[in-house]
C-alpha positions as CSV (number, residue, x, y, z in Angstrom):
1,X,-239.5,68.4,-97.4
2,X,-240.6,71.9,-96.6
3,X,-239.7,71.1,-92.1
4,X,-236.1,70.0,-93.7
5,X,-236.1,73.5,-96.4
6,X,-236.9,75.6,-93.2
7,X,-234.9,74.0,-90.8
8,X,-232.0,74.3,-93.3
9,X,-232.8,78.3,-93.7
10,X,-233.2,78.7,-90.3
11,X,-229.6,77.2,-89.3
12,X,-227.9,79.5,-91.8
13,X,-230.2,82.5,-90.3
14,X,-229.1,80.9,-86.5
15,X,-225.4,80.6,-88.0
16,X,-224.9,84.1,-89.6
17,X,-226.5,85.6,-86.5
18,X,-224.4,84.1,-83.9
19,X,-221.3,85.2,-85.6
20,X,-221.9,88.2,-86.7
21,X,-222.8,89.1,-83.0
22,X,-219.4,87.7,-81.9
23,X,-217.1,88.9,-84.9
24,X,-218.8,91.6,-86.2
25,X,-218.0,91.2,-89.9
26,X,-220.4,90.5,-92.5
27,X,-217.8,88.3,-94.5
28,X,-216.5,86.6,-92.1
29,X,-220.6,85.9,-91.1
30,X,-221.2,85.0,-94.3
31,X,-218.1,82.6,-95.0
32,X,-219.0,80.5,-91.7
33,X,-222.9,80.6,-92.6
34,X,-221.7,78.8,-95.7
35,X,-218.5,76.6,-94.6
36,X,-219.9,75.3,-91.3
37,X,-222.8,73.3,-92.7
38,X,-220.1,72.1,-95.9
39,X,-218.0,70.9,-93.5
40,X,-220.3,69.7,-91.2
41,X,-221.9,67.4,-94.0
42,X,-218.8,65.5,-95.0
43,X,-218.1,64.9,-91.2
44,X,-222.1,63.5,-90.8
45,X,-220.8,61.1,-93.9
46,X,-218.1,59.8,-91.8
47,X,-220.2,58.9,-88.8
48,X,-222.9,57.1,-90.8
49,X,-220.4,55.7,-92.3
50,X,-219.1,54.5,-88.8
51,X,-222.5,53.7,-87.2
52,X,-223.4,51.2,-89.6
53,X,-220.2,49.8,-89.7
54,X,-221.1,49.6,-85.9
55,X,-224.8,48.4,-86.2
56,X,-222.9,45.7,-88.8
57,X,-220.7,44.4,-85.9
58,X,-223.3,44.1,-83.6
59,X,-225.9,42.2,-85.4
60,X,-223.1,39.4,-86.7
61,X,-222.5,39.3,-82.9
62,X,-225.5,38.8,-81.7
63,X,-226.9,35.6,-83.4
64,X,-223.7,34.2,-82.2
65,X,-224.7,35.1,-78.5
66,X,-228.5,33.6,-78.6
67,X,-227.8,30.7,-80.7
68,X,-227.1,28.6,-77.2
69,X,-230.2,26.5,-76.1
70,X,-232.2,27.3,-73.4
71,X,-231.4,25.9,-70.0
72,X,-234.1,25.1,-67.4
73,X,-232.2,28.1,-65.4
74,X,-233.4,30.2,-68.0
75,X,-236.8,30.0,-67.5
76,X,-237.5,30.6,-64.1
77,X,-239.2,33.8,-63.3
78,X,-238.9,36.0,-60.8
C-alpha cells in the first residue's frame, strides 16, 4: 500500500509540474493535477471492463479449438 500511496503522490507532483511549466498558472496546474487522474480512472473502468470481456471470449473459444483428437500428424517432432 505505501509503493501505490507514493506512486499516487508522485503523479500528482509529476502532473502539476508538467503543466505548470507549460501553462504557467497555478489553477489551471492545480485543476489538471486533480481532473486528469478523475478522468483517467473512469476510462481505466472502461478497459477492464473491455479486457475481460475480451479474456471471456477467448477462453469460451478455446476449449472449442483443442477439443479435436489428436492425429498421428500431430505428434511428430521435429
Amino acid at each position: 500500500m505505501a509503493k501505490t500511496l507514493t506512486f499516487g503522490i508522485m503523479h500528482l507532483g509529476i502532473a502539476f509540474s508538467v503543466t505548470y511549466a507549460l501553462t504557467g498558472s497555478i489553477a489551471i496546474s492545480g485543476a489538471v493535477t486533480f481532473i486528469e487522474p478523475a478522468v483517467n480512472t473512469v476510462a481505466h473502468y472502461f478497459f477492464d471492463r473491455y479486457w475481460e470481456r475480451r479474456e471471456r471470449r477467448h477462453a469460451a473459444a478455446v476449449p472449442a479449438a483443442t477439443s479435436t483428437p489428436a492425429t498421428p500428424g500431430d505428434l511428430v517432432s521435429a
